[in-house]
N, C-alpha and C positions, 0 to 999 in steps of 0.2 A: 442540218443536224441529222445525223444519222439515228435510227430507228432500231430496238434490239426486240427480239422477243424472245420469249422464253416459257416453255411449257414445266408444269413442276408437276413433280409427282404427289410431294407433299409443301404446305406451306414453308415459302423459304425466308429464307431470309427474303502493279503494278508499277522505270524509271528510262530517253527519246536517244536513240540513234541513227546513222545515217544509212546511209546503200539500202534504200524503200523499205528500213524499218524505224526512221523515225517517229517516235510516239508525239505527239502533238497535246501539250497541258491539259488538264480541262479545266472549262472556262471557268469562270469567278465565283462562288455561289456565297449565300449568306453566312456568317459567323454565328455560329450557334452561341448561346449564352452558357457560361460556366456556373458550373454549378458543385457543389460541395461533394465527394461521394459520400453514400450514404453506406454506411459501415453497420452490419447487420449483427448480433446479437447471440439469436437462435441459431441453433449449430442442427438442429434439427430433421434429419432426410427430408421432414415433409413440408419444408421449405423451399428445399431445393434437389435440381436435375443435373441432367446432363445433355446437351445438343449436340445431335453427330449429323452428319450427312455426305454426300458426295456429288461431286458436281462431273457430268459428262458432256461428251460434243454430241448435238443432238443431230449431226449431219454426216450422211454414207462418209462423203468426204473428207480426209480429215486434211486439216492447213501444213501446206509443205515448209518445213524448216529453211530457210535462205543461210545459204554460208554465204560469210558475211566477209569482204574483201580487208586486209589485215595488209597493210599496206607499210608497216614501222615494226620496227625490233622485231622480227618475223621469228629470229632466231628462238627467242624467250615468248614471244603470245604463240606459237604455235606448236610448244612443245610435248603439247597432249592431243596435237590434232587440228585438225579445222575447229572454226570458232561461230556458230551457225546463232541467228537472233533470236530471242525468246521471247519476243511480241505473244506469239500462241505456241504454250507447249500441251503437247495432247499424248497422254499413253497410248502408242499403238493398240496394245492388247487389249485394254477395255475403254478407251475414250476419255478416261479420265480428264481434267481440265487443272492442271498445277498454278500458280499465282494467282488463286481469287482470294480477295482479301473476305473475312467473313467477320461479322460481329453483331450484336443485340445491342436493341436500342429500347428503349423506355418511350413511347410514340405516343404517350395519351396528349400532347401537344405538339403536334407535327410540326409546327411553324419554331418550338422552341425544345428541341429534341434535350432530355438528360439521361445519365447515365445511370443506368440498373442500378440496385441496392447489391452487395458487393457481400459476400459469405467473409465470414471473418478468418479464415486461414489465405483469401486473398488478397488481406488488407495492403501487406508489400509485396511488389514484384518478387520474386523468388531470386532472379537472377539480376544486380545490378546492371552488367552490359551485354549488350547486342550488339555483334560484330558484321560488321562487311566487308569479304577481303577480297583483295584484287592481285591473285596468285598468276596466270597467265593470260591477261589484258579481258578479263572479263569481271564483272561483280558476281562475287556467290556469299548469300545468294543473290539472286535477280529478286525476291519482291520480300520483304520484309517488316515485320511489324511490329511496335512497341508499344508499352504504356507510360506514359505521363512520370518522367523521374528518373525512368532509365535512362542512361549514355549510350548514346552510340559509338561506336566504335569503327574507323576507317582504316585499315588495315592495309599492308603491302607488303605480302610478303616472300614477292618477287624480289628481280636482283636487277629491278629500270626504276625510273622515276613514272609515278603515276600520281592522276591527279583527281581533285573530288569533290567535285563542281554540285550542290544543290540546292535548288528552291522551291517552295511550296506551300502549303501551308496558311497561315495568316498572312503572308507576305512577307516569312523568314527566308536570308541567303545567304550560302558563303561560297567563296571558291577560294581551294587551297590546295599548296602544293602536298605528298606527299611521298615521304625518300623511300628508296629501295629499304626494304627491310624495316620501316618506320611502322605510324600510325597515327591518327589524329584523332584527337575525343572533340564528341560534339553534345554536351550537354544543357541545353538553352530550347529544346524542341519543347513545344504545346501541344496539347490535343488541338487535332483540328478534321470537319469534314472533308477535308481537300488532302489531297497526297500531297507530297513530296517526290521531284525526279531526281534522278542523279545522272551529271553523264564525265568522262573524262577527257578533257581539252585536248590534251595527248596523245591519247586514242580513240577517235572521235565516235567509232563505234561501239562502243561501249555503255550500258545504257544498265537504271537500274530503277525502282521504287520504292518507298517507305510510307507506315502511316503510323499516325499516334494517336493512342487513344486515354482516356481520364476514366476508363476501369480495365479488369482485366479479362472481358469475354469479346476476345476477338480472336482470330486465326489464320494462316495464308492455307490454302488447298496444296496437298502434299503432291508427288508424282502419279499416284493414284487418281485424285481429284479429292482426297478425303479431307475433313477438319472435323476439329472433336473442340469443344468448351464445355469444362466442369465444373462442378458448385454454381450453375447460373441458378438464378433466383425463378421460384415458379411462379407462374399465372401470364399472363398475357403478355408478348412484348412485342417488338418487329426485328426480321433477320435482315440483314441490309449483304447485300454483294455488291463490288464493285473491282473491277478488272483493267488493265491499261487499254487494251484496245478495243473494249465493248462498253466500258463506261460505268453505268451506273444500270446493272442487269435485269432490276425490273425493273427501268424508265424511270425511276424518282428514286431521291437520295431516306426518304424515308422507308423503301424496304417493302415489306409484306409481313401480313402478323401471322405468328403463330403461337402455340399454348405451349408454353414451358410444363411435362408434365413434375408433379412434386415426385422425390423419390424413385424417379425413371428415368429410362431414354428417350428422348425428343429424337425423332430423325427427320432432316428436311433435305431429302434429296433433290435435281433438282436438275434439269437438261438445257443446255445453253447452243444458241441457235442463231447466231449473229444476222444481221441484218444483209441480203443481198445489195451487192455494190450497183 
């Protein structure tokens, strides 16, 4: 088992392919208990905040991008260029860290984690679907996140057959084809601690993640390394990170606490330092 460590500034809080960027699942862990959300009321500022933060490579070095051997319909997956893996993407310019999944957790039982109390302008998702499209043999995006009720959406809207192969989860899966030009809804997804991969039979390099959550204070790290969640509830809670190929960033799936402030910005920056091979 590999080892991550991570230094924060302030308290803080990824889908497998092949040619040495295969992501490898992670392993099993327990099924949290479901629980009701909790639909809050007071509309109040001094209820509630905002959490910002940014996550960067904590290391001179930063991770070489691998172009990735593209081996099928060369014509159509290369027509905006080489196709390089997104295992680690890192902003040149300031280190940023893009696809860390981010969200707040309710931790006053670590062993039976529930979801925050939920401001009442986020009682429904804003946007019914969430899309992932597979425009020239890649997923965009690469790591995606949804809440509890949205559809997903599998999108192709290239002009080859692509396909959209994924499991994860509670031990949900499908694999299915997907036409040029088509798209396939997948509405049947749970909240779960565990991701979801995706990859395309097809093209076998092709690789993506998703995760789902039963409120709505989660995030993916933009190409900056930023995420921002608003109306989170204030007072104490834990920030949870979790990345494809670092895992679970502070060593446990419960996270790190921090003080949601009322009627403020929360920042939990946050420096990410993978474990020597």
């Amino acid at each position: 088992m590999r080892l991550f460590s991570l230094s924060v500034t302030a308290a803080l809080l990824s889908l497998g392919c092949g040619n040495g960027n295969t992501v490898v699942a992670p392993p099993a862990e327990t099924k949290s208990e479901k629980s009701e959300p909790r639909i809050e009321t007071n509309k109040g500022a001094e209820r509630w905040g905002t959490v910002t933060g940014r996550l960067t490579w904590g290391e001179k070095e930063l991770p070489a991008a691998a172009k990735l051997v593209v081996n099928k319909d060369e014509m159509q997956c290369l027509r905006k260029g080489p196709i390089y893996g997104e295992r680690y993407v890192v902003n040149k310019a300031n280190k940023g860290v893009a696809n860390v999944f981010v969200w707040l957790l309710d931790a006053t039982d670590p062993a039976h984690p529930k979801a925050p109390p939920i401001h009442p302008s986020l009682k429904e998702a804003r946007e019914k679907e969430v899309v992932i499209d597979q425009p020239c043999c890649k997923f965009e995006p690469h790591a995606v996140a949804l809440r509890e009720g949205q559809v997903l959406i599998a999108k192709n809207s290239s002009d080859i057959l692509h396909n959209f192969d994924w499991v994860g989860g509670e031990g949900q899966s499908e694999n299915r084809l997907v036409p040029a030009r088509g798209q396939i809804t997948i509405d049947v997804l749970e909240a779960s601690q565990k991701p979801f991969s995706v990859q395309c039979a097809v093209h076998p390099w092709m690789s993506a993640y998703f995760r789902v959550f039963d409120h709505p204070y989660f995030a993916v790290t933009d190409g900056d390394g930023k995420f921002e969640m608003k109306h989170a509830p204030a007072g104490k809670y834990n920030i949870v990170m979790w990345h494809e190929g670092m895992g679970w960033i502070q060593g446990v799936k419960t996270g790190r606490a921090i003080d949601v402030k009322a009627g403020g910005i929360t920042e939990a920056d946050g420096e990410v330092v993978p474990a020597k091979e």
